[in-house]
N, C-alpha and C positions, 0 to 999 in steps of 0.2 A: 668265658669272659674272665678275663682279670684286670690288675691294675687299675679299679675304677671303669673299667670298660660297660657300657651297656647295651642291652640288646636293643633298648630302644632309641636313636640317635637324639632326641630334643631331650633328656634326662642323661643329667651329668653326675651321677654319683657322689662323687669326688667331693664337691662342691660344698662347701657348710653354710647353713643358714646367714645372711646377713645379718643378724638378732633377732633380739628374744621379741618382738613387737613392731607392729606397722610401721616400715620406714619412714612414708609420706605423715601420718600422723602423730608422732612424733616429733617430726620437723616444723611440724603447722598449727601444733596442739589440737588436733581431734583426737578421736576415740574411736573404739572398734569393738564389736561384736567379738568376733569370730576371727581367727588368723591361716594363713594360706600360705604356703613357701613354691617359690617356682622352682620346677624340677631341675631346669636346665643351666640356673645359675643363683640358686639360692635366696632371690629376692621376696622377705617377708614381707605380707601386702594384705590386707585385711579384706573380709568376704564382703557377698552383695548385699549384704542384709546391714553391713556397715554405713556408714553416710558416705564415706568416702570411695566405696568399690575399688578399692587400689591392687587389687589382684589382678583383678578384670583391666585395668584398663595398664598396670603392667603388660601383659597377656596384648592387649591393643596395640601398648606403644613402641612391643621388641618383637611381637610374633611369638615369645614362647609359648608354646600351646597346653603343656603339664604343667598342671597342678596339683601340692598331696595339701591333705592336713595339716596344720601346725598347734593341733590341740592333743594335750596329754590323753591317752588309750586311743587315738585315732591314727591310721597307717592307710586310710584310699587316696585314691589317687583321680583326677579329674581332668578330661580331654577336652578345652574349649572346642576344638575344631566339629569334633560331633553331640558337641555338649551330653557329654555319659563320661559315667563312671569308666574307667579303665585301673591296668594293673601298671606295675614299674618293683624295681628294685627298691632296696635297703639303701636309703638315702643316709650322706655322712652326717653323722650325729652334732648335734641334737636334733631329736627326731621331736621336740615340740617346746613350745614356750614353758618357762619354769613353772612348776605344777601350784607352787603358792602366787602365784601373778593373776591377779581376779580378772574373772571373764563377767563383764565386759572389762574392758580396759581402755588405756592405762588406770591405775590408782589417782585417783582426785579428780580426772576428767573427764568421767561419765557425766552428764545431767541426772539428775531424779528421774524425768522423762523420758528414760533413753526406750523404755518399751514402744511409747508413742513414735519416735523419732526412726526406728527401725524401717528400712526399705523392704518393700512388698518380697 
């Protein structure tokens, strides 16, 4: 493989994160747990356990079926299709959200409650 090529055709290497934080919640002022980058065009989208599940329902609304981590020390990789863990390449960097950017996030728009608020 070169040039960005990959073995696996729905992971686009090349590709750089859309930012450092959930697109949709950002946009709408929610918040987020956990963040998710799509393999196959970059789109940061926060996890299930977020209010908004915007990974997942990216993943719904284009068909990309990879997903990796977008948490600092974390590099798996996640296959809606058979809902499991799977592998992929060295995705183009940044390979996570900035390491001082608090989890949960964004800054100031957590609730106090956000333990309770978390999805099952």
């Amino acid at each position: 493989m070169s040039n960005g090529e990959s073995a696996v055709p729905e992971i686009d290497p090349s590709v750089p994160p859309s930012g450092t934080g959930c697109q949709e919640c950002l946009e709408g002022g929610g918040w987020w747990v956990h963040l998710r980058r799509c393999a196959a065009c970059g789109h940061v989208g926060c996890c299930d356990s977020s209010p908004g599940r915007h990974a997942t329902r990216h993943h719904e609304g284009t068909g990309h079926p990879i997903i990796q981590s977008f948490e600092p020390g974390e590099d798996w990789f996640f296959d809606f299709r058979g809902q499991q863990m799977t592998i992929g390449p060295e995705l183009a960097p940044p390979s996570s959200h900035p390491s001082d950017q608090p989890v949960p996030g964004p800054e100031g728009r957590v609730p106090p409650d956000w333990t309770e608020r978390v999805n099952p």
